[in-house]
C-alpha positions in Angstrom: -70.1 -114.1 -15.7 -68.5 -111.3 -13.7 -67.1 -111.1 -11.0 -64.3 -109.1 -8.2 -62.0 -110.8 -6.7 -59.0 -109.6 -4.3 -55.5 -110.3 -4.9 -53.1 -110.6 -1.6 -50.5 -108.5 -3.8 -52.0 -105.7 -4.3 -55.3 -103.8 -2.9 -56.9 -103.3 -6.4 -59.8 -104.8 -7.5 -59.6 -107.8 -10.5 -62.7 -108.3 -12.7 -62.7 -111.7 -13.8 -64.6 -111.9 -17.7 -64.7 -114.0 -21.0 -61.5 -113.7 -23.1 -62.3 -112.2 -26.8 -60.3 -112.0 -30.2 -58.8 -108.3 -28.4 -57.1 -110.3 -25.8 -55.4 -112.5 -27.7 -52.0 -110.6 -27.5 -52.3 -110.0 -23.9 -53.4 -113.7 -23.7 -50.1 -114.9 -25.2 -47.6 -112.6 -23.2 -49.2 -113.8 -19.6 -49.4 -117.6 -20.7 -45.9 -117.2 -22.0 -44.5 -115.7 -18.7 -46.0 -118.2 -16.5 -45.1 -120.9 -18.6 -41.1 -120.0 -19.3 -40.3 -122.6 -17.0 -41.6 -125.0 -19.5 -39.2 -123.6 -22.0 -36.9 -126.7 -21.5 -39.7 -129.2 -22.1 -41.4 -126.6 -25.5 -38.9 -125.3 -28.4 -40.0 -122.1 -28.1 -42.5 -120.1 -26.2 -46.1 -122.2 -24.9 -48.7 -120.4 -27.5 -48.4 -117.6 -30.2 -51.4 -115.8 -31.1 -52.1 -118.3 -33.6 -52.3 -121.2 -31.3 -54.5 -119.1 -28.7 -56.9 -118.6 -31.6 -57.4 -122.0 -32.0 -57.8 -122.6 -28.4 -60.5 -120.0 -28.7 -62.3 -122.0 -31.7 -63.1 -124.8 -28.8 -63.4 -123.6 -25.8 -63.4 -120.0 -23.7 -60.7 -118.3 -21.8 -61.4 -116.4 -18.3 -59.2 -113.7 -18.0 -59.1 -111.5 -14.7 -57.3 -108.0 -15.1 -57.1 -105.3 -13.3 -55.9 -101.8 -14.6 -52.5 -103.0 -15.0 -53.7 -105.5 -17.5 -54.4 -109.2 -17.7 -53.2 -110.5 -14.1 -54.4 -114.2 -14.8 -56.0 -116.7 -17.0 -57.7 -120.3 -17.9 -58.9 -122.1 -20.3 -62.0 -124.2 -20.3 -63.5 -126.3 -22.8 -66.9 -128.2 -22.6 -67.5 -131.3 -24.6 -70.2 -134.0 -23.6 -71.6 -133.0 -20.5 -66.9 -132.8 -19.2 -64.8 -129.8 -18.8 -61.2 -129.5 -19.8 -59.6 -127.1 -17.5 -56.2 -125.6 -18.7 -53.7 -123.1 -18.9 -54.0 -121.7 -15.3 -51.8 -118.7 -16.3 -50.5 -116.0 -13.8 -48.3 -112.9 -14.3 -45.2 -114.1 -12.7 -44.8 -111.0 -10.2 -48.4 -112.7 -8.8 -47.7 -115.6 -8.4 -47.7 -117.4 -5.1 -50.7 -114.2 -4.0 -53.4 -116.7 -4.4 -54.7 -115.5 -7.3 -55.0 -118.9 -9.2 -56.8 -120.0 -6.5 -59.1 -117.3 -5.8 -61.2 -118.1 -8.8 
């Protein structure tokens, strides 16, 4: 389930792949970021690593990265034949470069 996208901020190449127990630090800090304007609304940040492992337990995370890292995420979870999509995540210096949408 791989594949390249383009992203309108920069000329490198993003691979787009499953998320694994390894990425659960990197998972945090770019869910985090993009979600800091929630920080109002959430005492605290969005997820810690504990929280992302749960997410994990039910569902998958896509994570698309580049060599600067983890550019971008979401989760999905399947149940019954219906998908929860959630989390749309993107590294704040990408967003607005299409990258959510490119997916």
């Amino acid at each position: 389930m791989a594949a390249i996208v383009k992203s309108r901020l920069s000329d490198s190449d993003l691979r787009v792949r499953l998320g694994s127990d390894d990425d659960v630090p990197a998972l945090t800090r770019v869910i985090n970021a993009a979600f800091v304007v929630e920080q109002m609304v959430f005492d605290g940040d969005r997820v810690d690593d504990l929280r992302v492992r749960v997410y994990m337990s039910g569902g998958t995370f896509l994570l698309a990265e580049d060599s600067g890292g983890v550019a971008g995420c979401v989760y999905i979870n399947t149940q019954d034949g219906r998908s929860y999509l959630g989390l749309l995540s993107v590294q704040p210096a990408r967003q607005g470069t299409g990258l959510g949408g490119n997916w």
